[in-house]
C-alpha positions in Angstrom: -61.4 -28.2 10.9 -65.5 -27.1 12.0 -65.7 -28.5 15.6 -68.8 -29.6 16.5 -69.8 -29.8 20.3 -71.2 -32.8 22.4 -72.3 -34.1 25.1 -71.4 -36.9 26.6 -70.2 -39.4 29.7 -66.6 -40.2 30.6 -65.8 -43.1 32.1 -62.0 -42.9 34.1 -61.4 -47.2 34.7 -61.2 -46.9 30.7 -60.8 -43.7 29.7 -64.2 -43.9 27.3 -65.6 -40.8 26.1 -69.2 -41.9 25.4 -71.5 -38.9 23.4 -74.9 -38.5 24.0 -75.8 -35.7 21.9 -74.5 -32.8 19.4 -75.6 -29.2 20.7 -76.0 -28.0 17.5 -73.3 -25.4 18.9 -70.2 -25.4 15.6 -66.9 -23.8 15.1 -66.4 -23.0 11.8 -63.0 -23.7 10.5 -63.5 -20.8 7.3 -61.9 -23.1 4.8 -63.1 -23.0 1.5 -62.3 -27.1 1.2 -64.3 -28.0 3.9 -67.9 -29.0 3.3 -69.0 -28.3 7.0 -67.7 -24.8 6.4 -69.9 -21.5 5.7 -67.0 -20.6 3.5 -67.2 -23.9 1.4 -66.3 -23.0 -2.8 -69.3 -25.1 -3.7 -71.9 -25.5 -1.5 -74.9 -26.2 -3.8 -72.8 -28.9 -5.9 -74.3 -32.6 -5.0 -71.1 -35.0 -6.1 -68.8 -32.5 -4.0 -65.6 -34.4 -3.4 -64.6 -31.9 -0.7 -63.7 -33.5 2.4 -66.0 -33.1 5.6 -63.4 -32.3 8.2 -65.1 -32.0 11.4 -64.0 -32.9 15.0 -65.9 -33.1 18.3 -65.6 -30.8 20.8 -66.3 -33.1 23.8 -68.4 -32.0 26.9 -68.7 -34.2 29.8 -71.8 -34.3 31.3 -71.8 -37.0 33.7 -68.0 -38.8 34.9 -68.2 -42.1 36.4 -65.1 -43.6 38.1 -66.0 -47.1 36.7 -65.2 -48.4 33.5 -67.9 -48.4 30.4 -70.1 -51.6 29.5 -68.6 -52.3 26.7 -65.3 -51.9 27.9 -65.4 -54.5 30.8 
């Protein structure tokens, strides 16, 4: 799986994880079956059916001891 960094507040009363940006920073997986990947069989093809299998490598920026907005 390519892991894709960013940025983000946590909030601790709920546990959120709220992202505020990607970096643009990546970790590629090297599979040939993922889209994301450098090493993907068919990059160029338009009706790929590959899955895009990407997680987020999360980076808190700010932590808040509350809980989120939305989560009240």
């Amino acid at each position: 799986m390519c892991e894709h960094e960013i940025i983000g507040d946590y909030y601790r009363g709920c546990k959120h994880f709220h992202g505020r940006y990607f970096t643009g920073e990546k970790s590629d997986c090297g599979s040939q079956t993922c889209k994301t990947s450098a090493a993907h069989i068919h990059p160029r093809t338009l009706n790929c059916r590959c899955p895009t299998i990407e997680t987020e490598k999360r980076r808190v920026q700010n932590l808040f001891q509350t809980k989120h907005p939305d989560c009240e």
